[in-house]
C-alpha positions in Angstrom: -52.8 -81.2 -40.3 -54.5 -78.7 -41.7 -52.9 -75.5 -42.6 -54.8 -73.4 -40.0 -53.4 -75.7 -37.4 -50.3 -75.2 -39.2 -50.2 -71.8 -38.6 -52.0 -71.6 -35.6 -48.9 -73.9 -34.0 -45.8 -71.4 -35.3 -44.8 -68.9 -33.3 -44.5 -65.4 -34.9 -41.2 -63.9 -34.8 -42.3 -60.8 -33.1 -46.0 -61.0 -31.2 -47.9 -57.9 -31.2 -47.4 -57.5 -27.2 -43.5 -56.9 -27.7 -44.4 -53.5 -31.0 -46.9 -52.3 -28.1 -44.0 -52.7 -25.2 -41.7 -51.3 -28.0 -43.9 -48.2 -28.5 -45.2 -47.6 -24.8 -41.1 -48.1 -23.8 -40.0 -45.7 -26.9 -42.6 -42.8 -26.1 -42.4 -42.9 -22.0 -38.4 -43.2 -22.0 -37.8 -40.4 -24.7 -40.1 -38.0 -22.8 -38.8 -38.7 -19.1 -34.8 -38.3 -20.9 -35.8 -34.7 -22.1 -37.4 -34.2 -18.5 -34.1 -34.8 -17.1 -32.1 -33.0 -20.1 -34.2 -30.2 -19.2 -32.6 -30.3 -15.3 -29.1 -30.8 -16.3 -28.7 -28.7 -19.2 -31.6 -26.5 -19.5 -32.8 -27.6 -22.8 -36.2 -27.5 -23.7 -37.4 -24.6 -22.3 -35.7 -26.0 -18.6 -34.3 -24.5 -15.8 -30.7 -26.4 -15.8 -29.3 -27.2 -12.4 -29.6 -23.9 -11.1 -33.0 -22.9 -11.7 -34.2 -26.5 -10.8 -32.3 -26.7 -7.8 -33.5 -23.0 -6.9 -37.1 -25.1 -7.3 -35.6 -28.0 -5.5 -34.9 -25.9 -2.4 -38.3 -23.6 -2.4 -40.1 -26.9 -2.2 -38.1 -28.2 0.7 -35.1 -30.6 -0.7 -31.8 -29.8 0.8 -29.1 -29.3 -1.3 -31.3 -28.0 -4.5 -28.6 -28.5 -6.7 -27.1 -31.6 -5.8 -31.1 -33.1 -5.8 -31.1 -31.5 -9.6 -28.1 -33.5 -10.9 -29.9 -36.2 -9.1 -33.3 -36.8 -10.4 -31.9 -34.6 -14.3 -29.6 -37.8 -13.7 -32.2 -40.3 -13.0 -34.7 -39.4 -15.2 -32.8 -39.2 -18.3 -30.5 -42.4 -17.6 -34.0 -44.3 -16.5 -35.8 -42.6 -19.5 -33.0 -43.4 -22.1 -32.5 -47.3 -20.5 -36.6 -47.4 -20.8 -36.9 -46.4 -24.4 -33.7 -48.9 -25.1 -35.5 -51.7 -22.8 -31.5 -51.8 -21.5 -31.8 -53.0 -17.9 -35.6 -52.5 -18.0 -36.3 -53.1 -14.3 -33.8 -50.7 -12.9 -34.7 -47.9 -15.8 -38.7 -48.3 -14.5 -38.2 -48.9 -11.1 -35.7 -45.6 -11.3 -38.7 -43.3 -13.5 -41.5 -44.8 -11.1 -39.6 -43.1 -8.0 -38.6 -40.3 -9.3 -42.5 -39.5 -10.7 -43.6 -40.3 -6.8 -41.0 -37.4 -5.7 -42.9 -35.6 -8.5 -46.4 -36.4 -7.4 -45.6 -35.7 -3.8 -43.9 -32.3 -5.3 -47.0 -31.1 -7.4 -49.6 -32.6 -4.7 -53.2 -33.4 -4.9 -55.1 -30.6 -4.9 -56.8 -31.5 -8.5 -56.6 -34.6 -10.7 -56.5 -32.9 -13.9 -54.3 -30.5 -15.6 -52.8 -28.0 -16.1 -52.9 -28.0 -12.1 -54.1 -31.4 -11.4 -51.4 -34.4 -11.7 -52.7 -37.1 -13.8 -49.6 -36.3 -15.9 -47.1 -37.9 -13.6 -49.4 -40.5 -12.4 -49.9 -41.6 -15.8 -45.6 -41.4 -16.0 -45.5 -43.6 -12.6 -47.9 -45.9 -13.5 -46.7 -46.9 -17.3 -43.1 -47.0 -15.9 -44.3 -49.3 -13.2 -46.1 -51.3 -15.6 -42.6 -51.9 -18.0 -41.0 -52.6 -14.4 -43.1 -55.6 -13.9 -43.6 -56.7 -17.8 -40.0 -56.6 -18.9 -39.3 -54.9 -22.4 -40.5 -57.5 -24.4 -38.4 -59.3 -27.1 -37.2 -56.2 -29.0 -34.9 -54.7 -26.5 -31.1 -54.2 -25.6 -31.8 -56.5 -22.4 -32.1 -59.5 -24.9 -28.5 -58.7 -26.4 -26.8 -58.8 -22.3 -24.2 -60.9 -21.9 -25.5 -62.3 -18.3 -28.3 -64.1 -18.1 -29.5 -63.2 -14.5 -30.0 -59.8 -16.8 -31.4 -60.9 -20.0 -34.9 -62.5 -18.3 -38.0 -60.7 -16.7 -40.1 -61.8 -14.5 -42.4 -60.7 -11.7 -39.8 -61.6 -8.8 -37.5 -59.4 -10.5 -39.8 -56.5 -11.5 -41.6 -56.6 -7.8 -38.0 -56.3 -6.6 -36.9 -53.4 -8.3 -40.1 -51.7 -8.3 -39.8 -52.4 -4.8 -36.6 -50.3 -4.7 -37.9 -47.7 -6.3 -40.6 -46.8 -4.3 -38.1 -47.2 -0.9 -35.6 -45.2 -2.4 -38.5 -42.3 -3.0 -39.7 -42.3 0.4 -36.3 -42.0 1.4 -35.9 -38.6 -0.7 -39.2 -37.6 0.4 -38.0 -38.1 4.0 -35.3 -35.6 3.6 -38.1 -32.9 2.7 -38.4 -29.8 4.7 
């Protein structure tokens, strides 16, 4: 054996696929958690619950408020389990809804910004992305007590993505 094959054979400890999952995970989570932050506690430049659930309502949710706590809720508990890879599906599959309430919200009229919305698309698409991958190797899923919650696979991923997106049409369905 030579010692190319050698080398060729070992596996590294971390492969460059799980620092890019790492980094994509990192980035997206951390900026979807001070989306939310900004809907709960106004920091950031946000509205809080008030003035978001004052947007809430003008845009044709019930209850503007109560739909603040929700998706301030949602986005920084899926944005902070993202960046953590902690219960990876559910975090993506919870940031990929809430971005289709978003992209239903800001509409179509124009692709790009600042009016356009390839900003949430791009949010939807890369937490829909982590929802099918997994987290990769350097995440708090690998460090779960249950198994069922430690592995990733499509079948899981397609599920919860799945939920996601059912769970958004529901909240879209309760629209003015």
């Amino acid at each position: 054996m030579t010692s190319a094959s050698a080398t060729s054979t070992k596996a590294p400890a971390t492969a460059p696929y799980d620092a890019g999952l790492l980094l994509l995970r990192v980035v997206l989570g951390l900026t979807v958690a001070a989306h939310g932050t900004q809907k709960l506690f106004g920091w950031f430049g946000g509205g809080g619950i008030e003035g978001t659930g004052q947007f809430f309502t003008s845009v044709g949710y019930p209850a503007g408020d109560a739909m603040a706590v929700i998706a301030g809720l949602t986005e920084t508990l899926g944005g902070l389990g993202l960046a953590a890879g902690l219960l990876t599906p559910l975090a993506g599959a919870a940031v990929t809804g809430t971005m289709i309430n978003a992209l239903a919200v800001h509409g179509t009229g124009s692709f790009f910004a600042p009016e356009g919305m390839e900003y949430e698309l791009l949010l939807a698409v890369a937490a829909a992305a982590l929802t099918l991958t997994g987290p990769g190797r350097l995440a708090a899923d690998r460090a779960l007590p249950v198994a069922a919650l430690r592995s990733h696979g499509l079948k899981q991923g397609a599920l919860a993505l799945a939920l996601g997106i059912v769970l958004a049409a529901v909240t879209l369905l309760i629209r003015n």
